[in-house]
C-alpha positions as CSV (number, residue, x, y, z in Angstrom):
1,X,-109.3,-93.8,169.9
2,X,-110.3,-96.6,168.1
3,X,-108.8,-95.6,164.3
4,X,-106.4,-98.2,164.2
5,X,-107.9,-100.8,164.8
6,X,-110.8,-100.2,162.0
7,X,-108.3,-99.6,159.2
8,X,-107.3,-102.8,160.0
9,X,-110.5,-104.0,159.4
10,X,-111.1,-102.1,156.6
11,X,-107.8,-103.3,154.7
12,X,-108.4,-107.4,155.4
13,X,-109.8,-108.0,152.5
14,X,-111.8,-111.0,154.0
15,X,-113.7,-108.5,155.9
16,X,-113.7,-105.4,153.8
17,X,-115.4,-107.1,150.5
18,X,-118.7,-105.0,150.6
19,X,-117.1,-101.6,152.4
20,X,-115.2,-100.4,149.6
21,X,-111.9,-98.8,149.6
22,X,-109.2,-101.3,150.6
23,X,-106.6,-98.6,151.0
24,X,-108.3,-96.8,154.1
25,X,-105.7,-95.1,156.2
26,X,-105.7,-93.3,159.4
27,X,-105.9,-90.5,158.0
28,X,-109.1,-91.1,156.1
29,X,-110.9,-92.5,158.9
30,X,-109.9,-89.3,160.8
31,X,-111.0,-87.2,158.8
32,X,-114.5,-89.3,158.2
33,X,-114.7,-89.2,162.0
34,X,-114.1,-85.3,161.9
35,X,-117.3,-85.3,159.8
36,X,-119.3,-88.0,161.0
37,X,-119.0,-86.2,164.0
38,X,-120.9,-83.2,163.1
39,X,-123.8,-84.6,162.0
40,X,-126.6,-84.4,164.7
41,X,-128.6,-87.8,165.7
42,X,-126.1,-90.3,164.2
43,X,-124.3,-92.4,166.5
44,X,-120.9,-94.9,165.9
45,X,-120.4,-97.6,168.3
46,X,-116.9,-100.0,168.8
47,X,-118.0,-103.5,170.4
48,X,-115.8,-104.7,172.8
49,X,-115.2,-108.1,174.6
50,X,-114.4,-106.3,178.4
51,X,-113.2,-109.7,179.5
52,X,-110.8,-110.3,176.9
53,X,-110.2,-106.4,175.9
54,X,-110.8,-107.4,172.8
55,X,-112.7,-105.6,169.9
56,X,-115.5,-107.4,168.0
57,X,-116.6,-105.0,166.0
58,X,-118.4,-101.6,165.0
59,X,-121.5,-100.3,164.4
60,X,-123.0,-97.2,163.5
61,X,-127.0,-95.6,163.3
62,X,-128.5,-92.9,161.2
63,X,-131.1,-90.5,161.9
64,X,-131.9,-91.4,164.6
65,X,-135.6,-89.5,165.6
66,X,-135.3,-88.8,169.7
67,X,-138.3,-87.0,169.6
């Protein structure tokens, strides 16, 4: 799973100036996943760099209309 390394993320301040709470644990992004998870035609993403097996990011889309 990729929790760890998006509360890091989420607590460099650099990087978390326009997401909100700076004191995102684990356990809150668990439990956001838990729910984000049940919600039909929205998708989360993790960017990763395969030749370095490094992550560059994350991205997420709502409402997405398959029809």
């Amino acid at each position: 799973m990729d929790t760890p390394i998006i509360v890091k993320w989420r607590q460099d301040p650099l990087l978390n100036r326009h997401l909100g709470d700076p004191f995102f644990s684990i356990q809150k992004h668990k439990e956001f996943l838990t729910r984000y998870y049940q919600t039909p035609n929205d998708y989360y993403f993790i960017a990763q760099d395969l030749t370095r097996t490094s992550y560059l990011g994350s991205i997420a889309v709502y409402d997405v209309d398959l029809s």
